[in-house]
N, C-alpha and C positions, 0 to 999 in steps of 0.2 A: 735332400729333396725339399722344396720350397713349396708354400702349401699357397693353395690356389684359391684364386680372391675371390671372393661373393661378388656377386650383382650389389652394386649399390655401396659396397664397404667403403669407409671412407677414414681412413689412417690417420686422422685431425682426430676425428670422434672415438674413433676407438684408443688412441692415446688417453683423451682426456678422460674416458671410462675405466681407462687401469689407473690412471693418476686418482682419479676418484675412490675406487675399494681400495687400493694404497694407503689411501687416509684414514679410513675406518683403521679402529685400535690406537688411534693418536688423537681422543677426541678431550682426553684432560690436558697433558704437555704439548699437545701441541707434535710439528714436526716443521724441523727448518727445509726450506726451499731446495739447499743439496742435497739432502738425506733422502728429500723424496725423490729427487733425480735420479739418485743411484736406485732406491726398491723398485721403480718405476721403469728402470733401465731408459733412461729420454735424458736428453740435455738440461743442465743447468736455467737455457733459454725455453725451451718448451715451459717446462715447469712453471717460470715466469709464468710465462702465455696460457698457460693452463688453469693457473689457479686465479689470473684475475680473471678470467673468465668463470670460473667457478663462484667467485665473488659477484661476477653480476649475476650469476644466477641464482644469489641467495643461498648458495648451498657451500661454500666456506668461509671463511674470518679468518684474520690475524688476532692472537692473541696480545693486548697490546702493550702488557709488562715483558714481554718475551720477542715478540716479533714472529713466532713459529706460526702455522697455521694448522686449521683443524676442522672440521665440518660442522656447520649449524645445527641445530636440534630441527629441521625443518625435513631430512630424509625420514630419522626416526617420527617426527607425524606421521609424514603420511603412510609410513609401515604401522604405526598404528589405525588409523582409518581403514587400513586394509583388512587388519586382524579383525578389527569390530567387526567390518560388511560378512567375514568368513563367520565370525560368531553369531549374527543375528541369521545367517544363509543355515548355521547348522542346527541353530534353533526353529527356525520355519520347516527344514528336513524332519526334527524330533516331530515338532506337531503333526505332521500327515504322515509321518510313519506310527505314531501312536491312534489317530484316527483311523487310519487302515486295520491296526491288528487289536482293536478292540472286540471283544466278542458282545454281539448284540442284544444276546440271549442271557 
């Protein structure tokens, strides 16, 4: 049974989105071009196409003593900025839930 396509899915994007959590865990060594073909299950040539595209989006490198490639430190920012906004959103929560259960008296 073959599972049935969303509105809008687009099998370019969703490739490059597995090729991309692919890479997570290869962010010191690195991973050569076939190796990601094969975890990715995509061609040799996708992979190409994939990753320089990911390179213009700033979100992988070649490593240049190696030739492998690996993701820029620029997802983990902004999973950082995320984590602050969640910290400073659960800190505003703490203040008016402590102002609420203050007793007056």
């Amino acid at each position: 049974m073959t599972e049935e396509r969303q509105p809008y899915e687009s099998s370019s994007q969703q490739r490059i989105l597995k090729v991309l959590l692919t890479m997570f865990g290869h962010e010191v060594s690195g991973i050569a071009p076939g190796e990601l073909a094969k975890l990715a299950e995509i061609t040799p040539q996708e992979a190409t196409r994939d990753l320089a595209n990911l390179r213009i989006a700033g979100l992988a490198e070649t490593i240049p003593e190696t030739g492998r490639w690996r993701l820029t430190p620029r997802l983990p920012q902004k999973a950082l900025v995320m984590l602050n906004e969640i910290n400073r959103a659960a800190e505003k929560i703490k203040e008016t839930q402590q102002r609420y259960t203050r007793n007056p008296y």
